[in-house]
matplotlib code that plots the C-alpha trace (Angstrom):
import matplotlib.pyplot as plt

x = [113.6, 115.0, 112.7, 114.0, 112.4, 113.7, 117.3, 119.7, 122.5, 126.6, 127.5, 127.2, 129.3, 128.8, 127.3, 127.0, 124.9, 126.1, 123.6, 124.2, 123.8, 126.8, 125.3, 126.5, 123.6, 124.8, 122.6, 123.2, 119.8, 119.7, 116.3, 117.2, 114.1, 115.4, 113.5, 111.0, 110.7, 110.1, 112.7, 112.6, 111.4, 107.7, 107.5, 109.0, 106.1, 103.2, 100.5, 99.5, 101.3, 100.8, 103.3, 106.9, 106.3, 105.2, 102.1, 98.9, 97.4, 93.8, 93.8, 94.3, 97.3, 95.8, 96.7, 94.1, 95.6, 96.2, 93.9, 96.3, 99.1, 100.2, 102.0, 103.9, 106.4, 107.8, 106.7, 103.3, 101.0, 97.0, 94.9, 92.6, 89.4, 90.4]
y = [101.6, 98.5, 95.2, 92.2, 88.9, 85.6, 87.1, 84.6, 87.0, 85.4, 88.5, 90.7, 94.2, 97.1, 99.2, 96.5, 93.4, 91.2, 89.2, 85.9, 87.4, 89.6, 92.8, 94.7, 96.9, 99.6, 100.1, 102.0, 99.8, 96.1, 93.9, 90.5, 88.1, 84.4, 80.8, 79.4, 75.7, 74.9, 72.5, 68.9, 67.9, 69.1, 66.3, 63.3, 64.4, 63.8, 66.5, 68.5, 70.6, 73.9, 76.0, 75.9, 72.4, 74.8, 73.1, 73.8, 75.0, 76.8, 80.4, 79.2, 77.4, 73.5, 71.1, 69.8, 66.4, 65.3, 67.6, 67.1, 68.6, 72.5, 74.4, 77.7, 79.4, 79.8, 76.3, 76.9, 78.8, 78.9, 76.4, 78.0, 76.2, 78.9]
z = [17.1, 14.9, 15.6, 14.1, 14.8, 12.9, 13.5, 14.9, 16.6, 16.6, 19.1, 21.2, 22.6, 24.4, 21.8, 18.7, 18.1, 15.2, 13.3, 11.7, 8.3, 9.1, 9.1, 12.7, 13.9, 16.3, 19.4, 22.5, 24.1, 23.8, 24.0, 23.4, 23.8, 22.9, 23.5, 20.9, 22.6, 25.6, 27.8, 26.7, 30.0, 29.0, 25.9, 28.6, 31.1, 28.0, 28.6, 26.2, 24.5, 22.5, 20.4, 20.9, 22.6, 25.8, 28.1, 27.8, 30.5, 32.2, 33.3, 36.9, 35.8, 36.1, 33.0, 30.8, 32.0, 34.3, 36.6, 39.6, 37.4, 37.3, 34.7, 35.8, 34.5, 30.7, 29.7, 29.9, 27.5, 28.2, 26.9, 23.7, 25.7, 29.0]

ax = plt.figure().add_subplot(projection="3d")
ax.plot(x, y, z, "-o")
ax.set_aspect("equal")
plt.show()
């Protein structure tokens, strides 16, 4: 198994992933796991945000603030407080 994180990829073919570096990694299995910010909409709604600009949020999914607010999905993380 090859892990590469920090490695921005140009392409991608059935059995080859090219890396922005140029080097071309053959693979016959591809795991691609992209996204390091959350949308823009979090920042316009002004909660509070963790890393990757994602929401912070309880356990049970409730924002910090405002406590009618929920955060679900990828643009969420939980709160460090739980």
């Amino acid at each position: 198994m090859d892990v590469r994180l920090g490695a921005a990829v140009t392409a991608v073919g059935p059995t080859c992933v090219r890396l922005q570096a140029g080097e071309d990694s053959k693979t016959p299995t591809l795991m691609w796991a992209a996204g390091v910010r959350a949308t823009p909409v979090v920042e316009r709604l002004g909660v509070p945000q963790g890393r990757g600009g994602r929401m912070t949020r309880h356990p049970d999914v409730r924002v910090p603030a405002p406590p009618e607010m929920c955060g679900v999905g990828d643009r969420g993380t939980v709160a460090s407080d739980g």
